[in-house]
C-alpha atoms as one frame of an Amber mdcrd trajectory, in Angstrom:
protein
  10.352  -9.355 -10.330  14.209  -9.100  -9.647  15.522 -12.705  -8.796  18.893
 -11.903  -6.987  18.007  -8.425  -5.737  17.087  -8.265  -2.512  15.972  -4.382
  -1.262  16.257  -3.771   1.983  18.719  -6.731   3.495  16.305  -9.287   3.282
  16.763 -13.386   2.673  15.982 -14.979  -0.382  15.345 -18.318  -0.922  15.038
 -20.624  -3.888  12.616 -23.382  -4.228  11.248 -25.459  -6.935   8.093 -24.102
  -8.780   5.348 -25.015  -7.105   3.330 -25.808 -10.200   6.102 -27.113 -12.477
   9.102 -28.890 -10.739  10.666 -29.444 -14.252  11.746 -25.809 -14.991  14.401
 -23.942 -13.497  13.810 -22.622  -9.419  12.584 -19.879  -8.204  13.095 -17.341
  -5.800  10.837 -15.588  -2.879  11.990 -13.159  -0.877  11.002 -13.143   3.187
   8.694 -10.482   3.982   9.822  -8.592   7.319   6.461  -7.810   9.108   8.862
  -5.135  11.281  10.098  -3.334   8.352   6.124  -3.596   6.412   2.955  -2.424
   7.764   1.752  -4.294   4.889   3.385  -7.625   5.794   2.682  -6.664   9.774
  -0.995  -6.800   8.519  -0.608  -9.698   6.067   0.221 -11.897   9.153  -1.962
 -10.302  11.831  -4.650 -11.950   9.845  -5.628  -9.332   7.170  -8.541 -11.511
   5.308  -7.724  -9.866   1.968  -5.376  -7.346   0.426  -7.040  -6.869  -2.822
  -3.497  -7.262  -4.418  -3.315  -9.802  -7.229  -1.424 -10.953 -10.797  -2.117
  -8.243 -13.138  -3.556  -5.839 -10.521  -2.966  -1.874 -10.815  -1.977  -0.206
  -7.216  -1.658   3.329  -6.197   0.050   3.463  -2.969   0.693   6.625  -1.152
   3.684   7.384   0.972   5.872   5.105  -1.237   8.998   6.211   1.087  12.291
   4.283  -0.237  10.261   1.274  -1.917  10.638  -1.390   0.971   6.482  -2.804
   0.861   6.137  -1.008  -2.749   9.222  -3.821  -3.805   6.927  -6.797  -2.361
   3.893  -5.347  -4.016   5.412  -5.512  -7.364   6.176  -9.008  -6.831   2.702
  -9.650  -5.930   1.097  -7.670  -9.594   3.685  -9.026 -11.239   4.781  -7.718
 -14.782   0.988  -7.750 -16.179   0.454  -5.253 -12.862   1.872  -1.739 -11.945
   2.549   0.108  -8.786   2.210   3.822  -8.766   4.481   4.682  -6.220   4.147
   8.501  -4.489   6.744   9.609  -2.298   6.469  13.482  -0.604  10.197  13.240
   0.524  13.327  13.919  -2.250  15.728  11.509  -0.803  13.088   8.647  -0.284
  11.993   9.074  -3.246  16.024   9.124  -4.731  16.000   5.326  -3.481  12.550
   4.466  -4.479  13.966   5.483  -7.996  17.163   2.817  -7.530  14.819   0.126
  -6.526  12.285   0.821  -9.208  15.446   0.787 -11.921  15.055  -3.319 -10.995
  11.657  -3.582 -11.609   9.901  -2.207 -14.219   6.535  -2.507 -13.064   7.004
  -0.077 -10.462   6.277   4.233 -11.443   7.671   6.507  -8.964   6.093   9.941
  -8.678   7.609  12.619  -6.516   4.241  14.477  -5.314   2.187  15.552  -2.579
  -0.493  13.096  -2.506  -2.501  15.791  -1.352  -1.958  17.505  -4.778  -3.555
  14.921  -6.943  -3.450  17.351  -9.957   0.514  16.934 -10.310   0.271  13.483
 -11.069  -3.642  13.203 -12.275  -2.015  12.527 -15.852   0.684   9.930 -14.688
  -1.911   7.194 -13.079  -4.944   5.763 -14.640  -7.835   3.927 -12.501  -6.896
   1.805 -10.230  -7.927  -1.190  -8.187  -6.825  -0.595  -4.992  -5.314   2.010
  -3.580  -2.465   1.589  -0.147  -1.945   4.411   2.105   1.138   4.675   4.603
   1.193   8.575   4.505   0.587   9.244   8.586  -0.486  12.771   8.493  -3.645
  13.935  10.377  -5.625  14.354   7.120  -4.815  10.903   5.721  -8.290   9.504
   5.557  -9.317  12.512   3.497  -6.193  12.373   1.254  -7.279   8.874   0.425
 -10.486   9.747  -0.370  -9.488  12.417  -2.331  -6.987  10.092  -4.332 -10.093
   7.620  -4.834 -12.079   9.989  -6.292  -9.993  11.113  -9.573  -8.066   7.119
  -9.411  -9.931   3.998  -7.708 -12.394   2.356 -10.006 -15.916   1.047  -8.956
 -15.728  -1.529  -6.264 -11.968  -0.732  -5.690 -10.847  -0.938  -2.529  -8.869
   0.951   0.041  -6.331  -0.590   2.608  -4.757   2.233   4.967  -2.265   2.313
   7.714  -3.382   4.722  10.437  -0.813   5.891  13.016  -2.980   6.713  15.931
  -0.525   9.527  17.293  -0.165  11.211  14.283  -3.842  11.670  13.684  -4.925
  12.467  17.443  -1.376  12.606  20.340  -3.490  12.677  22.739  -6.658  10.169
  22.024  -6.866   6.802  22.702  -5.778   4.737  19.540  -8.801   2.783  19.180
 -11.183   6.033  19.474  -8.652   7.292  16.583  -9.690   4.226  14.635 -13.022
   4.072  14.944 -13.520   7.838  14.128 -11.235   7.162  10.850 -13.859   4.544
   9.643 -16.999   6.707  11.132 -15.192   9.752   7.978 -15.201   6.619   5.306
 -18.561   5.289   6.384 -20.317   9.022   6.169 -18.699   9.546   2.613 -20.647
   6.123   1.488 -17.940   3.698   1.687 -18.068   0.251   2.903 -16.307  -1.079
   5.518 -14.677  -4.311   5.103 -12.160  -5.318   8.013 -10.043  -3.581  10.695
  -6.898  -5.580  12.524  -3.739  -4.320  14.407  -0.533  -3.638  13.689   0.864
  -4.674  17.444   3.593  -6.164  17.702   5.453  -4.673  14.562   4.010  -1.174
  14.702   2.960  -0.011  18.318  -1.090   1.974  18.341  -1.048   0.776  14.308
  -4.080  -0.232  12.681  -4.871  -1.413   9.171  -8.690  -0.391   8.153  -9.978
  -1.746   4.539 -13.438  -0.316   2.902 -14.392  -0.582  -0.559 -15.425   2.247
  -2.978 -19.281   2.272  -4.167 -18.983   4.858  -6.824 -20.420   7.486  -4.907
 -18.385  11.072  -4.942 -16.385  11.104  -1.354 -16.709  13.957   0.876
């Protein structure tokens, strides 16, 4: 979305198109899994991030636009990210980056406070959540609710310490899915985070239409 611009110090490299060697090269833009839960998920074997050409993403705890930068490259300029970001001076850079690509709407909001911004997103098809508070499960349920469309899915990041210090990490995941799974979602896949992000987990589930809890 921003050939020459790289966002947080990463390479770039050029190549010819990969579908038509006769027009000018392009460029792609190495994905650091230690700087990404996203990308740390991406290569721990994530089957499927719902992402696509042309999708529409809500993603929750935006922070200063380093995973939000390679989703826009994913949508593409048919596509939009709806970037929210809790923090003033994350969201101050998230701002800069999204200057460079126009596909990208920050928000400054409590993603707890879906009313703020209830006029600023439409439905979406999947929404990304890297907000590691306690309560995250519910605020992405809550966020579905007024934002994900039928058969949307969900893809979030859990922190085990910052839901439960002092539980084991995979009792923290598996009680995160058992709050989806009891609200009528579908689970879909659940891999870590290790090496990149220590007690990390990414957990997907798609949305059935039915009202969350």
């Amino acid at each position: 979305m921003a050939p020459g611009k790289s966002v947080y110090g990463e390479r770039r490299l050029s190549a010819e198109h990969p579908k038509n060697k006769s027009t000018d090269k392009v460029e792609f833009r190495i994905w650091n899994a230690y700087r990404s839960k996203l990308g740390a998920g991406v290569v721990n074997g994530l089957g499927s991030i719902s992402m696509k050409p042309g999708s529409k993403v809500l993603y929750l705890g935006a922070a200063s636009g380093t995973t939000v930068s390679h989703v826009s490259d994913i949508v593409g300029p048919e596509g939009n990210v709806f970037a929210v970001e809790f923090a003033p001076r994350c969201a101050r850079q998230l701002v800069r980056m999204a200057q460079e690509r126009t596909n990208v709407v920050p928000i400054l909001a409590d993603a707890r406070k879906v009313q703020h911004y209830r006029l600023m997103v439409p439905m979406v098809d999947v929404i990304f959540s890297d907000v590691a508070q306690p309560d995250q499960t519910e605020i992405v349920m809550k966020n579905a609710k007024h934002f994900l469309k039928k058969g949307g899915e969900v893809l979030i990041a859990i922190k085990a310490a910052c839901v439960d210090s002092m539980a084991d990490p995979e009792t923290v995941f598996e009680n995160e899915k058992q709050k989806l799974v009891k609200a009528g979602w579908s689970m879909k896949e659940q891999v870590t985070l290790e090496p990149y992000q220590r007690h990390h987990a990414m957990i997907t589930a798609t949305f059935n239409g039915l009202e969350s809890k």
